[in-house]
C-alpha positions in Angstrom: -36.3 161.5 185.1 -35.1 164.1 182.2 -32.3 163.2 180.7 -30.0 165.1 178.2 -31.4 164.6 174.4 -29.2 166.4 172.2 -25.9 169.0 173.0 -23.3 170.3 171.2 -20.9 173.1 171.6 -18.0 175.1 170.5 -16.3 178.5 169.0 -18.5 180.5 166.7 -16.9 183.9 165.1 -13.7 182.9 164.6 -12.7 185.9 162.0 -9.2 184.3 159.9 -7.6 186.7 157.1 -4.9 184.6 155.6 -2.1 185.5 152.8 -0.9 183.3 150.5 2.7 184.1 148.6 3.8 183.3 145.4 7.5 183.6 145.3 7.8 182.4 141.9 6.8 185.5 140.4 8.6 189.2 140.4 7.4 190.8 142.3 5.6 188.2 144.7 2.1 187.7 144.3 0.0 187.5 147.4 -3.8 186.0 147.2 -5.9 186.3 150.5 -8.6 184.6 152.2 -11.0 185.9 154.8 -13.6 183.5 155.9 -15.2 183.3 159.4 -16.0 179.7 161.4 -17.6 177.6 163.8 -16.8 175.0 165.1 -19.1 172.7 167.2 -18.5 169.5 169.1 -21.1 166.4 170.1 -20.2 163.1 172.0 -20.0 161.7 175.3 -20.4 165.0 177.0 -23.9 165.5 178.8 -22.2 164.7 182.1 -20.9 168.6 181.6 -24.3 169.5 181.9 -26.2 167.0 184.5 -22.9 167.0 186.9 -20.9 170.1 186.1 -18.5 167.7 184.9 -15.7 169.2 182.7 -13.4 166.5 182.4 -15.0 165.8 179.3 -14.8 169.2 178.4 -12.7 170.7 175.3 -12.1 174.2 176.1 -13.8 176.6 172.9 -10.7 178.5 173.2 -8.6 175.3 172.5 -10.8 175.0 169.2 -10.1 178.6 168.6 -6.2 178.4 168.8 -6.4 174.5 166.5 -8.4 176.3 164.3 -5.5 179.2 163.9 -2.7 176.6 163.6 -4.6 174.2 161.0 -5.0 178.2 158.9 -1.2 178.5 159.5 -0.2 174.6 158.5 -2.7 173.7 155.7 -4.5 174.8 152.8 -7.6 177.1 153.9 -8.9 176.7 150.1 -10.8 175.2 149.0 -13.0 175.9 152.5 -14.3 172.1 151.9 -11.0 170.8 152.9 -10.1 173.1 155.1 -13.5 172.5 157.1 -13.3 168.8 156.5 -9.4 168.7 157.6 -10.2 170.2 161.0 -13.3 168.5 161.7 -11.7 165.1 161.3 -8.9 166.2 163.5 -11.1 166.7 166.4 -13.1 163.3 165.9 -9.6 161.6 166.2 -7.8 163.6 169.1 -10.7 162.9 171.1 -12.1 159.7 171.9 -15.4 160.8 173.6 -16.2 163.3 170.8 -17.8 161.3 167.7 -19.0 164.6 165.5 -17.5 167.5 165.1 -19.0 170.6 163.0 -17.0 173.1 160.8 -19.2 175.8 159.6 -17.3 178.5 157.2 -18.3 181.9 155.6 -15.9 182.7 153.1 -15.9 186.7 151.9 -15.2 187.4 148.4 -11.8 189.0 147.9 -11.0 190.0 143.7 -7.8 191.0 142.7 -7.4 194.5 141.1 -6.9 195.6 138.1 -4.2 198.1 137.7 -3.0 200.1 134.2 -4.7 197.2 132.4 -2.7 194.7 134.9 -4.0 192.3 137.7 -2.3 193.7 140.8 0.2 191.5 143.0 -1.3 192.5 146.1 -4.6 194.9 146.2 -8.4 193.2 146.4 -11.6 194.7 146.6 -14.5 193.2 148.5 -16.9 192.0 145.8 -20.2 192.4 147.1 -22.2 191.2 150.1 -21.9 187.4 148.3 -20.0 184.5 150.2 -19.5 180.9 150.0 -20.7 178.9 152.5 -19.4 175.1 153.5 -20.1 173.1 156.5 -18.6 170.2 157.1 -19.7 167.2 159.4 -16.9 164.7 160.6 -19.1 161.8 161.6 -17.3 158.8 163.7 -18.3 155.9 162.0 -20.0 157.5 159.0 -17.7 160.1 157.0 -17.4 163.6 156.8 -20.6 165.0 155.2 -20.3 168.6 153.4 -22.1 171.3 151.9 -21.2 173.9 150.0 -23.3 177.1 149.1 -24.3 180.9 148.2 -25.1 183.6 150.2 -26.2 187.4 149.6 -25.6 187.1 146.0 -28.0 189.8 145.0 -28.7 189.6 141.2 -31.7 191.5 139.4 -33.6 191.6 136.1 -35.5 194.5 134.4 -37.4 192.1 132.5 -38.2 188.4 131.5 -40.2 187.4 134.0 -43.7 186.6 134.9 -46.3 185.3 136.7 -50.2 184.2 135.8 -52.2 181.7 136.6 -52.0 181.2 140.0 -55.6 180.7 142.2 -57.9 183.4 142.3 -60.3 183.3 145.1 -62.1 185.9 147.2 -58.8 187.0 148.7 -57.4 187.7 145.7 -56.4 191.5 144.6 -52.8 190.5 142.2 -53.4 191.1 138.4 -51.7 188.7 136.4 -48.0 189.9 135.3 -46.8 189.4 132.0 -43.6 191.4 132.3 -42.0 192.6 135.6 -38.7 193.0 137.6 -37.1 189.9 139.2 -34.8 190.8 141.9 -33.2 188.3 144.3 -30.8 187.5 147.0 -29.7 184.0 146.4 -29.1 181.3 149.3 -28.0 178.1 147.0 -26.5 174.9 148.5 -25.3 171.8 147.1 -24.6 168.6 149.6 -22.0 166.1 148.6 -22.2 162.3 148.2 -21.0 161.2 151.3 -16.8 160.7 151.7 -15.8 158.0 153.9 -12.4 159.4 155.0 -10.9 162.6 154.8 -8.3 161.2 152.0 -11.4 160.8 149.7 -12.1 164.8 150.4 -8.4 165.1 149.5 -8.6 163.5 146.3 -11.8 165.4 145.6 -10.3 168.7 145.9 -10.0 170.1 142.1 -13.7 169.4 142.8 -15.1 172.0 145.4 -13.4 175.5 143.6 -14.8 174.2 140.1 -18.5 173.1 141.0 -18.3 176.8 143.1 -17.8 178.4 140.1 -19.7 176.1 137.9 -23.0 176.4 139.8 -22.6 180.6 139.6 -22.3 180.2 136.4 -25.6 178.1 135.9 -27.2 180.5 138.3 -26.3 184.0 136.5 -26.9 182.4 133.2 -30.3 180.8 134.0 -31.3 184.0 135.8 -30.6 185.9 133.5 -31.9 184.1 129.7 -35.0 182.4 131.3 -38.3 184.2 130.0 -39.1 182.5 133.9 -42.9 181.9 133.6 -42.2 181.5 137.8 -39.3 181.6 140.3 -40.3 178.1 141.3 -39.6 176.8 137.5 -36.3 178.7 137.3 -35.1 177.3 140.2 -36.0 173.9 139.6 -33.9 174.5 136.4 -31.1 175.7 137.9 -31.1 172.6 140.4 -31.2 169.9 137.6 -27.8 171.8 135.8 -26.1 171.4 138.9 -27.5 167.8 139.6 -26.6 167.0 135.8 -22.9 169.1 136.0 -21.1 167.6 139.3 -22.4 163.8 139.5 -20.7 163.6 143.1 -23.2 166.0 144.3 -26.5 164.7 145.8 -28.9 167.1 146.6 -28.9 171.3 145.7 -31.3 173.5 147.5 -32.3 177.1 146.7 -33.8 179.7 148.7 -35.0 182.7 147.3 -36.9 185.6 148.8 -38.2 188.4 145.9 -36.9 192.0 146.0 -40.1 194.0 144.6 -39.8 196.5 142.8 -43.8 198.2 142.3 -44.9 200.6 139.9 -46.0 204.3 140.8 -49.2 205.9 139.0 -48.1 209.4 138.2 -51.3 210.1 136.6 -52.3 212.6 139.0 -49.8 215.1 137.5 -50.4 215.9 134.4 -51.4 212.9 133.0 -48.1 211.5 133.5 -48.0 207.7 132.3 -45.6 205.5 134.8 -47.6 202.3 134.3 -47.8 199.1 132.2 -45.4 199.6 129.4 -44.7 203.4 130.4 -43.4 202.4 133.7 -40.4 203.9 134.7 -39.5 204.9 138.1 -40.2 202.6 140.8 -40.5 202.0 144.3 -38.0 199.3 146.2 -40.1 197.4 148.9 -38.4 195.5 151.9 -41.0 193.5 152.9 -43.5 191.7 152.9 -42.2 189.7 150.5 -42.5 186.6 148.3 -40.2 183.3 149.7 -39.8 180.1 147.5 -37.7 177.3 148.0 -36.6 173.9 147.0 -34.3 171.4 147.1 -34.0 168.7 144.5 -32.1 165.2 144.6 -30.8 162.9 142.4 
C-alpha cells in the first residue's frame, strides 16, 4: 500500500518592493526593499493528495495576500525577522500545519549619491548580489534560519595559485604559481537554533551586522590571501565567521571558478602573451572548477 512520505506546498515568486519613510528629516527620506519569497507549508495534509481532500487545504493565494499584509504591518528588515515573523504565524493559525518555510531573496538597493550628497529617494541596483534567508518555523522545535550570499561576483588579477595536486596519466595542468581568481560567491551561515520567535526578536541588531560582517571577511580574505588554493581560502573565511558571530553554528561556501586562460600570440610576430607577458585573455563559461565546504563549530 503506498502511502504519502514527504509533501509540502505553497506560494513561490511572491515579488514585494516596499518604502520605508523617514519623516524626521527635510525633506523625507525614503529607503526601499525589494526581496522575492516563498512560502511552503508541511503537516497533516496528505489526505489533499490520497482523497482529494481540501479541507485541510490553505489556499497559496491566502499565503500570498498574509504575506502582503505582514510587508505592510511589520518590519521586512532585517529579512530574518521578517521570514521568521511570518513563518511562526502560520504554525500558530493553523493547527494541522506544524512547519512552515519562508525562503527570501533580497535585491541590493544603494542609495545615490548626488552633488557629493546621499539622495532622499534615488537607488541603483548594485550588482547581481542578494541576501538570501530561509526561515523554518518548526512546531515543537523553533524557528531554524539561514542567512546567505548569492551572485556576488568578485575577481583577482593575481595572488593566487595552485601546485601540487596529483599527477597521474590523465594529467595535462601545469602547475600555477600566479593566475586570476574569479568567483561568484554562494555563502551561508545557519543560526543556533531560537526557540520562539521573541528570541529572533531579541536577536535582531544581529542579522544586518553578521550580513555585513561576513562581506567584509569575504572581500578582505579574497582579496589579501596569497590563496595557495580556493579550498584553504574558504576554509579561512569560514572560521572568521565561526570566530565573529558566536550565535552562528555552521557557514558553508560554494564556489564555482570563472577562468580566465591565456592566449599564445606567438604566431604573429613573435608576440609574447604568456607567463609573465600575459595580457589579454579569454573568459570561459564552462567547464569549470566547483569547491565547496561547510564548517561547524
Amino acid at each position: 500500500m503506498p502511502s504519502v512520505t514527504a509533501a509540502r506546498y505553497g506560494k513561490d515568486n511572491i515579488r514585494i518592493y516596499k518604502v520605508v519613510r523617514d519623516t524626521t528629516t527635510t525633506p523625507p527620506t525614503h529607503t526601499v526593499y525589494e526581496m522575492i519569497v516563498c512560502v511552503l507549508l508541511e503537516g497533516d495534509i496528505e489526505t489533499s493528495y490520497t482523497q482529494a481532500d481540501n479541507s485541510v487545504v490553505v489556499a497559496t493565494d491566502t499565503m500570498k495576500q498574509t504575506t502582503y499584509i505582514f510587508a505592510k504591518e511589520h518590519p521586512v528588515n532585517p529579512p530574518e525577522l521578517f521570514g521568521a515573523t511570518l513563518a511562526q504565524h502560520f504554525v500558530d493559525t493553523y493547527k494541522h500545519i506544524h512547519t512552515a518555510h519562508v525562503s527570501i531573496i533580497q535585491h541590493r538597493w544603494s542609495r545615490m549619491e548626488v552633488n557629493g550628497a546621499p539622495h532622499p529617494h534615488s537607488f541603483y541596483r548594485d550588482g547581481a548580489e542578494k541576501r538570501l534567508v530561509n526561515a523554518d518555523a518548526i512546531e515543537g522545535k523553533g524557528i531554524e534560519i539561514r542567512s546567505g550570499i548569492a551572485e556576488l561576483l568578485v575577481l583577482k588579477s593575481t595572488g593566487s595559485m595552485v601546485t601540487g595536486f596529483v599527477r597521474d596519466e590523465y594529467t595535462v595542468l601545469p602547475e600555477t604559481y600566479d593566475r586570476i581568481l574569479s568567483t561568484s560567491v554562494d555563502a551561508g551561515w545557519k543560526w543556533a537554533i531560537f526557540p520562539a520567535l521573541t528570541d529572533v526578536q531579541k536577536a535582531v541588531d544581529q542579522f544586518d551586522s553578521t550580513h555585513s560582517k561576513a562581506r567584509e571577511i569575504t572581500f578582505r580574505l579574497f582579496a589579501v590571501e596569497e590563496s595557495p588554493s580556493v579550498q584553504n581560502t574558504m576554509y579561512k573565511m569560514c572560521e572568521e565567521i565561526l570566530a565573529a558571530q558566536p550565535m552562528v553554528r555552521d557557514v558553508d561556501y560554494n564556489l564555482p571558478n570563472k577562468h580566465y586562460f591565456e592566449i599564445d600570440l606567438s604566431w604573429h610576430k613573435g608576440l609574447k602573451n604568456t607567463g609573465k607577458d600575459a595580457e589579454v585573455y579569454v573568459p570561459q563559461s564552462d567547464p569549470n572548477g566547483l569547491i565547496k565546504v561547510t564548517v561547524s563549530r
